[in-house]
PyMOL commands that place a pseudoatom at each C-alpha (Angstrom):
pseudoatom trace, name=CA, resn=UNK, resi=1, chain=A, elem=C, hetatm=0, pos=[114.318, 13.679, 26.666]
pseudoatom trace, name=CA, resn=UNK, resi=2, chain=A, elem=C, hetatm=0, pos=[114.688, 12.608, 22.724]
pseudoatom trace, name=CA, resn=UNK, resi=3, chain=A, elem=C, hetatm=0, pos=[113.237, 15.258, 20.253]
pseudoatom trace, name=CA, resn=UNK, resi=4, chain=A, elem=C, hetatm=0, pos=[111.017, 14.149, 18.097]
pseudoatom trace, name=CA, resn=UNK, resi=5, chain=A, elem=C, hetatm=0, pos=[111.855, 14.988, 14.360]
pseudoatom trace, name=CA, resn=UNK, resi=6, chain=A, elem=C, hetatm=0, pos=[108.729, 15.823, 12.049]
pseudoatom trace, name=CA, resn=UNK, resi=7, chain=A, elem=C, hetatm=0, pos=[108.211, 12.540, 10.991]
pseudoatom trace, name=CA, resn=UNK, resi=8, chain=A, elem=C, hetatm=0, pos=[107.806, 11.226, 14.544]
pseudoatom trace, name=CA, resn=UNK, resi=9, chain=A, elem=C, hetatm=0, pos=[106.019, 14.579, 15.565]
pseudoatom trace, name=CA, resn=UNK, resi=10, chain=A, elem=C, hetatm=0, pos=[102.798, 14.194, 12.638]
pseudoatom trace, name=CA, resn=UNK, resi=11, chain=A, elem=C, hetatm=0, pos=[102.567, 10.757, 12.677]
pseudoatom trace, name=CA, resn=UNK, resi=12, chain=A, elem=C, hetatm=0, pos=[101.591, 10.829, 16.897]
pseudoatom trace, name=CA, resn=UNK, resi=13, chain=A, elem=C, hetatm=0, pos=[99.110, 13.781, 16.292]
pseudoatom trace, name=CA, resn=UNK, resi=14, chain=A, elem=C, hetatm=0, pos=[96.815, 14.328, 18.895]
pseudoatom trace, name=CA, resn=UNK, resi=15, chain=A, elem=C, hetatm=0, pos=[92.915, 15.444, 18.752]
pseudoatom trace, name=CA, resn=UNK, resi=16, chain=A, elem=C, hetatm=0, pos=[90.664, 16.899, 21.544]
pseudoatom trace, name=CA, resn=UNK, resi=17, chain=A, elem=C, hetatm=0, pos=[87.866, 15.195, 22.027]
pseudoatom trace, name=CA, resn=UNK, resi=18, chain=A, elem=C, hetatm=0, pos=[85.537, 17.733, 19.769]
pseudoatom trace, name=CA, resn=UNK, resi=19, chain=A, elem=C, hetatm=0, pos=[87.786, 17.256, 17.057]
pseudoatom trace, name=CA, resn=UNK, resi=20, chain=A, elem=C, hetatm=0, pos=[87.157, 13.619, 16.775]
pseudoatom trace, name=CA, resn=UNK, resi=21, chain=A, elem=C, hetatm=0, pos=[83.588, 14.310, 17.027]
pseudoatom trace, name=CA, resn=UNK, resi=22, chain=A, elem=C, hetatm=0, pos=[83.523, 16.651, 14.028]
pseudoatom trace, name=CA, resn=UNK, resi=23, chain=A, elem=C, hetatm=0, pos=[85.666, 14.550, 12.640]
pseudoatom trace, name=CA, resn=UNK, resi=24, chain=A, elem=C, hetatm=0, pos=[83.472, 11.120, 12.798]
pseudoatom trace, name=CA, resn=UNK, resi=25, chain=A, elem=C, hetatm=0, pos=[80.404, 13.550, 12.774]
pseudoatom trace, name=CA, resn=UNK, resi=26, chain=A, elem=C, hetatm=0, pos=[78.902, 12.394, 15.920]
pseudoatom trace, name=CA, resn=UNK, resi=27, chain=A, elem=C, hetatm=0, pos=[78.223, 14.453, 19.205]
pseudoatom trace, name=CA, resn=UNK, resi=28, chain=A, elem=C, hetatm=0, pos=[80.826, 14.784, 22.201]
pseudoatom trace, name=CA, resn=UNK, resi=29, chain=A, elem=C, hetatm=0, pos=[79.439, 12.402, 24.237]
pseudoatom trace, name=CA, resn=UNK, resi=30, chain=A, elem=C, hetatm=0, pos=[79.147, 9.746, 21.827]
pseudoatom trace, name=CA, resn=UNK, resi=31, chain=A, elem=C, hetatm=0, pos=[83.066, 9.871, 21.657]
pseudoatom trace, name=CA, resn=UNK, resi=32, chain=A, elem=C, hetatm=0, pos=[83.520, 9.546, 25.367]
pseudoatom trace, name=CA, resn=UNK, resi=33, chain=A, elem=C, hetatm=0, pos=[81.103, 6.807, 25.235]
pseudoatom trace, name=CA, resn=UNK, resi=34, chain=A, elem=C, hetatm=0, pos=[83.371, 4.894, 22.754]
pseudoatom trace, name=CA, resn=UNK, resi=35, chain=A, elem=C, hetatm=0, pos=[86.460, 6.357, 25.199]
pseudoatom trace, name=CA, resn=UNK, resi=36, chain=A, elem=C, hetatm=0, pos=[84.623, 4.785, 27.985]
pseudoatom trace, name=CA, resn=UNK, resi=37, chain=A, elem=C, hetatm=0, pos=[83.882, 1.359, 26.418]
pseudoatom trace, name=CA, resn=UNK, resi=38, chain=A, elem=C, hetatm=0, pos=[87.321, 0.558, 25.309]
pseudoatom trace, name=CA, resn=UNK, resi=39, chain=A, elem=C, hetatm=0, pos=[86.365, 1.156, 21.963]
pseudoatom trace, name=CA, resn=UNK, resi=40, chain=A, elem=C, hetatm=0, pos=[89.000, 4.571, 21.553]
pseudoatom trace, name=CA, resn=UNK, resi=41, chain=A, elem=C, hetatm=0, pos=[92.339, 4.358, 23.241]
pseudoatom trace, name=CA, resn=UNK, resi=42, chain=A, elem=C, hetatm=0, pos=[92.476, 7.956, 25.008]
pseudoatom trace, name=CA, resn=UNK, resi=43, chain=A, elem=C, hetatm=0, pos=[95.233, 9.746, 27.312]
pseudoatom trace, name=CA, resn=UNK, resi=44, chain=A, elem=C, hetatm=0, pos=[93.994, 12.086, 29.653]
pseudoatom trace, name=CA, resn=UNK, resi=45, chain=A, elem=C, hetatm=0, pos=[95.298, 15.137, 30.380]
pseudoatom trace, name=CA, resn=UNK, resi=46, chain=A, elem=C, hetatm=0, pos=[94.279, 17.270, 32.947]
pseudoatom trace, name=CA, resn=UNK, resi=47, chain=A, elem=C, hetatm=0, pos=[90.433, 16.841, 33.359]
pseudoatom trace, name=CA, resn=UNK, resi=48, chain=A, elem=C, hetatm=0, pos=[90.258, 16.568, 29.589]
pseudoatom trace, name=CA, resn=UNK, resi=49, chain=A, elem=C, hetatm=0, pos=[91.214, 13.514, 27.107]
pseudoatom trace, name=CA, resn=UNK, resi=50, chain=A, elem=C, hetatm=0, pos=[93.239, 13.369, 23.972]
pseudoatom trace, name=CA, resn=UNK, resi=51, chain=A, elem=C, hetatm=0, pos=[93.177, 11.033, 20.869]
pseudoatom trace, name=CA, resn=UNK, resi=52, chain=A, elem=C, hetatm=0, pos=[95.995, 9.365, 18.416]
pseudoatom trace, name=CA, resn=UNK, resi=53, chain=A, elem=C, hetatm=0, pos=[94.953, 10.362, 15.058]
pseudoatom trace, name=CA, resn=UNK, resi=54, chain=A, elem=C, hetatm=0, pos=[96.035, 6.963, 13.926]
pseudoatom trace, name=CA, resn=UNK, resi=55, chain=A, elem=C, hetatm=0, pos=[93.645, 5.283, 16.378]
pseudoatom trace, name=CA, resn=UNK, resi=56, chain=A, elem=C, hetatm=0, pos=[90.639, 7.349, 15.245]
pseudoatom trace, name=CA, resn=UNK, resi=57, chain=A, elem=C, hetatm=0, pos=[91.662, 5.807, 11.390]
pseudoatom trace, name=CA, resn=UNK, resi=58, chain=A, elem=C, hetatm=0, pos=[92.776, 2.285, 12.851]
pseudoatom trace, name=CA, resn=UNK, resi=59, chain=A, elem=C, hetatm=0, pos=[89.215, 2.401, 14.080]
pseudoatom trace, name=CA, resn=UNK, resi=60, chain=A, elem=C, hetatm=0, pos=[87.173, 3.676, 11.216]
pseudoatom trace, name=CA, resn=UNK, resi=61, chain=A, elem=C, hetatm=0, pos=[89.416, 1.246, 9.543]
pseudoatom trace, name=CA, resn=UNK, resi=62, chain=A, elem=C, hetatm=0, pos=[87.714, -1.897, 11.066]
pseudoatom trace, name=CA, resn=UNK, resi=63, chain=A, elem=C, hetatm=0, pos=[84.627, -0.668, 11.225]
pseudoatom trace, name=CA, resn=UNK, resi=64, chain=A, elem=C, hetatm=0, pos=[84.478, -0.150, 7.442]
pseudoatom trace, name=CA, resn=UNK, resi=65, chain=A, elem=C, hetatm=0, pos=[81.808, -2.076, 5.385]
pseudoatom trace, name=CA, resn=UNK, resi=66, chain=A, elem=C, hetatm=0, pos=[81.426, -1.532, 1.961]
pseudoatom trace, name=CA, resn=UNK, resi=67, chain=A, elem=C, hetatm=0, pos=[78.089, -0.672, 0.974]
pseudoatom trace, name=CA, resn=UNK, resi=68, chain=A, elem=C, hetatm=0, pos=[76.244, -2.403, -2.424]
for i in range(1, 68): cmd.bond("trace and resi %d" % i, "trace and resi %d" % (i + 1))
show_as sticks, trace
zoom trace
């Protein structure tokens, strides 16, 4: 197996699913609805999933409209 050096290692953070949800401010379930629909690339590990953090911004990202 290659290490990963800290570079590698903060750009491929992962969040639980309750962290995205506090992070997008929107419940649990919401989250594994957008898991669910393709919407949110997840791995799952164990019975539970995890999230890039670059996917949660690649995301809000295109999903950004600028208000006024």
């Amino acid at each position: 197996m290659i290490p990963l050096s800290q570079s590698q290692h903060a750009k491929g953070r992962f969040l639980t699913v309750a962290e995205v949800a506090s992070t997008l401010r929107v419940s649990n379930m919401t989250v594994y609805r957008l898991i669910q629909a393709g919407d949110l690339p997840a791995v799952r590990v164990g019975k539970s999933y995890r999230l890039r953090e670059e996917d949660i911004d690649k995301y809000l990202g295109v999903r950004f409209t600028e208000a006024g």
